[in-house]
C-alpha positions as CSV (number, residue, x, y, z in Angstrom):
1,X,7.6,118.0,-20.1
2,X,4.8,116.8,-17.4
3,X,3.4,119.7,-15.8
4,X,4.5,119.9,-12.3
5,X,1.6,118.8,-10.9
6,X,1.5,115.6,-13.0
7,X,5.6,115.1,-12.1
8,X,4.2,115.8,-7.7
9,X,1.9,112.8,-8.6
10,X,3.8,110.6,-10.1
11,X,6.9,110.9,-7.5
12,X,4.0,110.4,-4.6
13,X,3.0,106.9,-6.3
14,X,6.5,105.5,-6.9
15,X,6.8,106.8,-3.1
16,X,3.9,104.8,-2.0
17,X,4.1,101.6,-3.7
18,X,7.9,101.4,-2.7
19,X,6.2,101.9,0.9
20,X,3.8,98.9,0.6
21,X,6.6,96.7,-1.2
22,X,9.0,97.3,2.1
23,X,11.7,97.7,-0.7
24,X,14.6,100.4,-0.8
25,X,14.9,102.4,-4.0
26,X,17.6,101.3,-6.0
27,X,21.2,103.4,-4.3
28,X,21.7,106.0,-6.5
29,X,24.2,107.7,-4.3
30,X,27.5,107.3,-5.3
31,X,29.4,107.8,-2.3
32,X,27.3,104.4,-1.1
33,X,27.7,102.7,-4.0
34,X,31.6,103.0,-4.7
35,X,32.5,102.7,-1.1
36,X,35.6,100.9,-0.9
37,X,34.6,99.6,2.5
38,X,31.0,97.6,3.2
39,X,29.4,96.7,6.0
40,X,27.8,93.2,5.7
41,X,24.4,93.2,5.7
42,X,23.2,90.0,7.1
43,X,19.9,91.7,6.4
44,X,19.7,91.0,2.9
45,X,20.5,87.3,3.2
46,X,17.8,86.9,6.1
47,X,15.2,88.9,3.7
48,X,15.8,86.5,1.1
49,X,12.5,84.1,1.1
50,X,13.7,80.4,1.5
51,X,13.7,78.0,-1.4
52,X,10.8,76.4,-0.9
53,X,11.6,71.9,-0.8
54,X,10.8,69.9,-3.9
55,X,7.5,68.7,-3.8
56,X,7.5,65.0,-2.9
57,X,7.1,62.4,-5.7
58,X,3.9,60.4,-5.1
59,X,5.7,56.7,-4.6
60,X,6.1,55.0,-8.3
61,X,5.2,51.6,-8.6
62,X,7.8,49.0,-8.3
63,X,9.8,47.9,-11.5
64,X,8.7,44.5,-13.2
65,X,10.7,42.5,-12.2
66,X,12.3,40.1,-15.4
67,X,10.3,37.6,-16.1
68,X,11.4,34.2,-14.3
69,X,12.3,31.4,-16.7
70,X,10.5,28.0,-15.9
71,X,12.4,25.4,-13.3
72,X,12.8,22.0,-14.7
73,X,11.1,19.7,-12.0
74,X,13.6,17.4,-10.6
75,X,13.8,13.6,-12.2
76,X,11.4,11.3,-10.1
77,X,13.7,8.0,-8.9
78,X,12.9,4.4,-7.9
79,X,14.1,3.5,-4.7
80,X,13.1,0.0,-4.0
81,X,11.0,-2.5,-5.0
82,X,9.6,-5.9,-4.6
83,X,10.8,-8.2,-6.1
84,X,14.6,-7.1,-6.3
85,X,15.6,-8.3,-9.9
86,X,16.3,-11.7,-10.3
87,X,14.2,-13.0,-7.7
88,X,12.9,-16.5,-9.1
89,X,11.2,-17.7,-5.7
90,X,8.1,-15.1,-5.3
91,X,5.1,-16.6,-4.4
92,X,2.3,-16.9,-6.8
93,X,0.1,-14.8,-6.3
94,X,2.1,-12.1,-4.5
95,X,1.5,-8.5,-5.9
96,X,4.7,-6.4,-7.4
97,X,5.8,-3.1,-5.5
98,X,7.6,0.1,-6.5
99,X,8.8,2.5,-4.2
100,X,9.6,6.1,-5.1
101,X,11.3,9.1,-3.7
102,X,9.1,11.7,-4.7
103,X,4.9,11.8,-4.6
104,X,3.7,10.5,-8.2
105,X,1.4,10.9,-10.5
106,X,-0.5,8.3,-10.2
107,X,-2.4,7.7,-13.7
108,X,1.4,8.2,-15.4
109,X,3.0,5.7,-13.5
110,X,0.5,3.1,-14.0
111,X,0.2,3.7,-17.8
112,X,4.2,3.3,-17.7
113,X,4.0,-0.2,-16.0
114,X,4.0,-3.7,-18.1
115,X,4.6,-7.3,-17.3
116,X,6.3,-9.4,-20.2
117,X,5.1,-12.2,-20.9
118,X,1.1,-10.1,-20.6
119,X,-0.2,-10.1,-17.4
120,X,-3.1,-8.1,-16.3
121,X,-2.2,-6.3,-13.3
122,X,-4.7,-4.2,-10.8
123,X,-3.4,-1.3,-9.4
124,X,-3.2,0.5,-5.5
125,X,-1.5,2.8,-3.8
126,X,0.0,2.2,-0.6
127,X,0.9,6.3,-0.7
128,X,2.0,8.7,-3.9
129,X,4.9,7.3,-3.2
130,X,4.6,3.2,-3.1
131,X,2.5,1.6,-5.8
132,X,1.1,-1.9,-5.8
133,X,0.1,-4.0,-8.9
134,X,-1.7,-7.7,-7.7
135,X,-1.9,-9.7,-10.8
136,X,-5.5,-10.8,-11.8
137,X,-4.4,-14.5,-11.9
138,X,-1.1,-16.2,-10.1
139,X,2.4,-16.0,-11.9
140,X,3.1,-18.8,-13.7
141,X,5.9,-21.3,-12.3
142,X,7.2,-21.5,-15.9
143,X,7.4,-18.3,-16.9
144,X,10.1,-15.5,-16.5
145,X,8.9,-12.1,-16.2
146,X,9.9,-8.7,-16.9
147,X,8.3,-5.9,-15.6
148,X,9.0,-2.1,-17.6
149,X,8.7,1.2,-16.1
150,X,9.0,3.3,-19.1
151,X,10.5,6.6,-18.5
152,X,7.0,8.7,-19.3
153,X,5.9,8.3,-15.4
154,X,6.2,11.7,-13.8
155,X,6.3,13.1,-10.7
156,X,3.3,15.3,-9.6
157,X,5.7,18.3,-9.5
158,X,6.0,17.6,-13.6
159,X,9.8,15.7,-13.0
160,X,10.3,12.6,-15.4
161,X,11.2,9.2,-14.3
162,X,15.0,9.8,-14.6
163,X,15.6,6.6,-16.4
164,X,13.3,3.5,-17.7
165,X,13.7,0.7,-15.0
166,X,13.2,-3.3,-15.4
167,X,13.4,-5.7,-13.2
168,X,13.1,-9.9,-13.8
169,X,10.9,-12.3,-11.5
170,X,9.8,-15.5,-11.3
171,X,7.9,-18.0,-9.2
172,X,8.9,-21.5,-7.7
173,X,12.8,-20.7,-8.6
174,X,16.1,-20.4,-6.8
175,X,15.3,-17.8,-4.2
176,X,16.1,-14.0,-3.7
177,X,19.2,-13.0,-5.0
178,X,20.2,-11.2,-1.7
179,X,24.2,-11.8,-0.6
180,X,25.0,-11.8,3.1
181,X,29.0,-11.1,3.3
182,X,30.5,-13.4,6.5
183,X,33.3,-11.9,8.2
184,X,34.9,-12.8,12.3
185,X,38.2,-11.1,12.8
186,X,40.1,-8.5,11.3
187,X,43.5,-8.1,11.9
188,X,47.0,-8.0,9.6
189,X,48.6,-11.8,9.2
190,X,51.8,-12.4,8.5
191,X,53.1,-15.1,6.0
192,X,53.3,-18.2,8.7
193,X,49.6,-17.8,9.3
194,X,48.1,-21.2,9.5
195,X,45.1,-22.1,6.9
196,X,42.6,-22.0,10.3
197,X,43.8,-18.3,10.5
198,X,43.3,-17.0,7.4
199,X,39.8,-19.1,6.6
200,X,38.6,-16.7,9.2
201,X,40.3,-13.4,9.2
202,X,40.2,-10.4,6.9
203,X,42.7,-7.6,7.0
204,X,41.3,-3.9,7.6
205,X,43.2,-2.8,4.3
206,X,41.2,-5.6,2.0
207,X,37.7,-4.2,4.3
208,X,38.1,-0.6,3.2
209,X,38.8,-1.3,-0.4
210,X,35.7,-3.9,0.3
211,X,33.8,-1.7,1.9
212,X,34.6,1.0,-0.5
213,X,33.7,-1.0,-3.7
214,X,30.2,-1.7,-2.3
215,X,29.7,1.7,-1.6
216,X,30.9,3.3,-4.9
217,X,28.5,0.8,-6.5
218,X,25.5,1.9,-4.8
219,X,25.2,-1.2,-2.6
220,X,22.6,-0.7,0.1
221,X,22.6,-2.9,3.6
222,X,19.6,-4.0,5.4
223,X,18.7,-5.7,8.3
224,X,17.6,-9.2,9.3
225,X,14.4,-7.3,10.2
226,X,14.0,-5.7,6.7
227,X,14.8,-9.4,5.1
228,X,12.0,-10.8,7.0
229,X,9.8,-8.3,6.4
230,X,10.7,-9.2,2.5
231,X,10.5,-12.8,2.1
232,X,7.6,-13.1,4.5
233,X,5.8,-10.2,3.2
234,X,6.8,-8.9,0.4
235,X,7.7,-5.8,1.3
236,X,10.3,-4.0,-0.7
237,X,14.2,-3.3,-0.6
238,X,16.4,-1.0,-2.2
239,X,17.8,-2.0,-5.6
240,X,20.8,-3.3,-4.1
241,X,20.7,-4.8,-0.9
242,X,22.8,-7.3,0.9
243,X,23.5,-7.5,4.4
244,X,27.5,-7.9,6.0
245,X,27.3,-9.9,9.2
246,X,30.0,-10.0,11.7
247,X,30.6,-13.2,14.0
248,X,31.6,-14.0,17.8
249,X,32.1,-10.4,18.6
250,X,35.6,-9.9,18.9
251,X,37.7,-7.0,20.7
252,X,39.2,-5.9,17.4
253,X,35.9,-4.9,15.6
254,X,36.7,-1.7,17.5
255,X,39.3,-1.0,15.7
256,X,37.4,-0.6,11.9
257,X,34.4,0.3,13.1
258,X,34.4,3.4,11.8
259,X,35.2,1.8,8.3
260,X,31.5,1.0,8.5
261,X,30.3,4.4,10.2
262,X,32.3,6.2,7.0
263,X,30.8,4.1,4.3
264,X,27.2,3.5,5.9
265,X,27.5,0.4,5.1
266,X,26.5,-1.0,8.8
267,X,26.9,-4.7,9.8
268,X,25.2,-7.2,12.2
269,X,27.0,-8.4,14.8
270,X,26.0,-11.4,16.1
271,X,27.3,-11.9,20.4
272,X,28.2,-14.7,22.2
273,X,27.0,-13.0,25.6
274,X,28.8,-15.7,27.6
275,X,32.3,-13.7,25.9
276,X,31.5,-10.5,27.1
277,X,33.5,-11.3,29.9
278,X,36.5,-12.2,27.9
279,X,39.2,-9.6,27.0
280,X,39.8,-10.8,23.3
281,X,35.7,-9.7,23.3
282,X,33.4,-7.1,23.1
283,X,32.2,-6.0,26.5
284,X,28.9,-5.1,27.4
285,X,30.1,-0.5,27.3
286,X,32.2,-1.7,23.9
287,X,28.6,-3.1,22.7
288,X,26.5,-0.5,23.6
289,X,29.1,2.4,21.6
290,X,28.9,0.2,18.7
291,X,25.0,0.2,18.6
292,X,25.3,3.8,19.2
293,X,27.0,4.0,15.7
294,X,24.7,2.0,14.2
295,X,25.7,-1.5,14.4
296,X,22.7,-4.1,14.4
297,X,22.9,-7.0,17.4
298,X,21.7,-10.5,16.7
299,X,22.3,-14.0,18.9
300,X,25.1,-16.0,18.7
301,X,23.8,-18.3,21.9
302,X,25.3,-18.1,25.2
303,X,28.5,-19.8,24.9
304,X,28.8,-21.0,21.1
305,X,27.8,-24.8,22.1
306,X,26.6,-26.7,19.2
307,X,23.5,-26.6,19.2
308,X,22.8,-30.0,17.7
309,X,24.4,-31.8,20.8
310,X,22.9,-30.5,23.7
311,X,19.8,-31.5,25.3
312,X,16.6,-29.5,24.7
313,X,16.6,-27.6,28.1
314,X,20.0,-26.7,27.0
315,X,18.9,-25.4,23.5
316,X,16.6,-23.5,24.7
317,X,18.4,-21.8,27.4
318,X,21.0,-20.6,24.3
319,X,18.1,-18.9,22.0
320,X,16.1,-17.8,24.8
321,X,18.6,-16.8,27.5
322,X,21.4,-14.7,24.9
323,X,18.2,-13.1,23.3
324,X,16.9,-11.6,27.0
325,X,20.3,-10.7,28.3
326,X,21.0,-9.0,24.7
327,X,17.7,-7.1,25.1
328,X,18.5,-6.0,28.6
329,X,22.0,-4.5,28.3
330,X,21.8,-3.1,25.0
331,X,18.1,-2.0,24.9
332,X,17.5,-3.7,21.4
333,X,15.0,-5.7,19.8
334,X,16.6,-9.3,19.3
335,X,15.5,-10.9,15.9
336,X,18.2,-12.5,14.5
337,X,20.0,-16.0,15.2
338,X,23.4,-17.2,14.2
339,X,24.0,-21.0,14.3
340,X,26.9,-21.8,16.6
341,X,29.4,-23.5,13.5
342,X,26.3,-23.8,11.7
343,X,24.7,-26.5,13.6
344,X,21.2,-26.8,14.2
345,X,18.3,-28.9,13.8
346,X,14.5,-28.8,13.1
347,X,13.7,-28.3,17.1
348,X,16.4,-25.2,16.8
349,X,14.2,-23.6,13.9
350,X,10.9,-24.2,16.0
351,X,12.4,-23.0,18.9
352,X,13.5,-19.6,17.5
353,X,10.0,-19.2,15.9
354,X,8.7,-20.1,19.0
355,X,10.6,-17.1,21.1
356,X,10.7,-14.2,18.6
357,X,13.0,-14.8,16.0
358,X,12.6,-14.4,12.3
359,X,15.5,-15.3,10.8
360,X,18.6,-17.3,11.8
361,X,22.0,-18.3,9.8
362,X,23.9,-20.2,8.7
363,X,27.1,-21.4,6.6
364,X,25.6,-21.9,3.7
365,X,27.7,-20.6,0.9
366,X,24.8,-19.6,-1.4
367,X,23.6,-15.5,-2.2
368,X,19.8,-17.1,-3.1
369,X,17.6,-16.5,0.0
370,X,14.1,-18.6,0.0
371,X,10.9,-17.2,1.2
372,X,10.0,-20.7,2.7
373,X,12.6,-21.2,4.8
374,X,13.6,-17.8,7.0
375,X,15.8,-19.7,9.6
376,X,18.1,-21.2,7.0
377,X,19.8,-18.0,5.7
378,X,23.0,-18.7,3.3
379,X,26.1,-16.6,3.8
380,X,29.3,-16.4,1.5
381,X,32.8,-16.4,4.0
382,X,34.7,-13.5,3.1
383,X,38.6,-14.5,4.3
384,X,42.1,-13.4,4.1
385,X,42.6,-14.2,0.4
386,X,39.1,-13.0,-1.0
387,X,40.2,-9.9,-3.5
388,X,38.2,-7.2,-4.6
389,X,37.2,-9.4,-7.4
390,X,36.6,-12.2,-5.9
391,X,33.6,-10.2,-4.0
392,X,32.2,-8.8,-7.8
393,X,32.0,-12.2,-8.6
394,X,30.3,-13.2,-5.7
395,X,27.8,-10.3,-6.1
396,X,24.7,-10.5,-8.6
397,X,24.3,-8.7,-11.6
């Protein structure tokens, strides 16, 4: 055993240290410790220090992300071109135009270009989207050409020509292979309709199945101002083009107007303004919705007089007079003449050069167009009878 003073020591440190810790000596009193009834002692649960929060993170960079797999640039396509294939009537020394809907790459395309039989071609660009080649020495007026655009031209986004296009040409041919469709009334016939009848009506049925054909078939139409712009200049069309013209301007065009609207296949409608008036006609409001939708105006004179057998005051007043009053109701630019039953002579085509016009036409039941003669446009009648078929045979290849 300690000696008592070692045992008065030891009991004064235990005594002091549990002084400075602020603890309580364990309870070694039993009556405390087995008492059946406690008092909480909120106390204790205060004492307790608090669990201190985690320690933030510092921020962790973001995960790679997978590593993207390379797009495929879309296919580059040509939209339109001069000459449309098949054109025999270009003049000689008239330069060749491709049209694109994408920018190009410029040295790609013009290594994928060729003329068959060889002809050295010199290269511009109107934009990186419209390239010109002007041959170095005039086509020859015995020749048929082919030009090649070979598949390897690209787009400057890396995109492929989608597929290798050809066109044929020629010089001093037939003309532009560009068909104008005739039509004047639509309405259903029955079977006592006489032959004057059915010569000049088309029922809305045999339209839409027209209509829908051309569309399906990627048939594009322009307007007389686009086929000026191509046989005087040389400026390109879409692959496909042909233009649907509508005569006299009667009431019922109303009624399949939207025929055209749906298909965006839109027509020209060339106006007798002296009809307006009439009820089986297109008045000036009816006019004005159908321009609205897209329907292109053009002349058909004043009051339809043949325009061969009237005096010159008289002929002038029809191509003159129906352009201005077409201009002022309608708020349109007035290119466009239709001959009166086709009649006209060589005054009628100076006077419509003469007072704006570019083009006018006729009934001349040809799809070849010549760059020479403007005001002598051919036309094919479509009638009651024509079938589906009958149109793809009128149609170029």
């Amino acid at each position: 055993m300690w000696p008592t003073r070692h045992r008065w020591g030891h009991a004064l440190l235990v005594l002091a240290a549990l002084a400075l810790s602020g603890c309580q000596a364990p309870p070694d009193d039993p009556a405390w410790a087995h008492s059946s009834v406690r008092t909480p002692d909120t106390s204790i649960a205060q004492a307790q220090p608090s669990i201190p929060s985690a320690t933030p993170l510092p921020p962790s960079s973001p995960s790679p992300s997978p590593t993207a797999l390379p797009t495929t640039p879309p296919p580059a396509h040509v939209l339109a071109t001069y000459p449309v294939s098949g054109d025999m009537s270009m003049p000689p020394g008239r330069p060749l135009s491709l049209v694109f809907d994408t920018p190009m790459d410029r040295a790609s395309v013009e290594a994928a270009v060729s003329v068959s039989p060889r002809v050295t071609l010199h290269f511009t660009w109107e934009s990186d989207r419209q390239l010109v080649a002007t041959p170095t020495e005039p086509w020859s007026a015995d020749a048929e050409y082919t030009l090649t655009l070979e598949d390897t031209a690209r787009s400057t986004s890396g995109g492929r020509l989608a597929a290798s296009h050809t066109l044929t040409f020629g010089s001093g041919g037939t003309g532009a292979p560009i068909p104008v469709l005739m039509y004047h009334h639509f309405a259903h016939l029955d079977a006592t309709a006489s032959q004057s009848v059915l010569v000049w009506t088309v029922s809305p049925e045999a339209l839409a199945e027209q209509l829908a054909y051309l569309q399906s078939h990627a048939w594009q139409t322009i307007t007389p101002t686009q086929l000026a712009d191509y046989l005087a200049e040389g400026k390109p069309l879409p692959l496909k083009p042909l233009m649907i013209t509508i005569d006299d301007g009667y009431r019922e065009v109303r009624d399949v107007s939207h025929l055209f609207v749906e298909s965006g296949l839109m027509p020209v409608l060339f106006v007798v303004t002296d009809y307006t008036e009439y009820s089986a006609y297109l008045s000036w409001p009816d006019l004005a919705e159908l321009v609205a939708q897209g329907f292109i105006i053009g002349s058909h004179s004043m009051d339809h007089s043949s325009l061969r057998e009237i005096s010159e005051a008289a002929r002038e007043q029809q191509i003159v007079g129906s352009k201005a009053l077409l201009e002022e109701h309608l708020g349109v630019s007035i290119d466009a003449f239709c001959y009166p039953s086709g009649s006209f002579n060589q005054h009628t085509k100076e006077l419509l050069a003469q007072n704006g016009y570019r083009t006018a036409f006729s009934l001349n039941e040809t799809i070849y167009q010549q760059p020479d003669d403007p005001f002598f446009i051919g036309r094919i009648r479509i009638d009651y009878r024509t079938t589906c078929d009958d149109l793809i045979a009128i149609l170029p290849e």
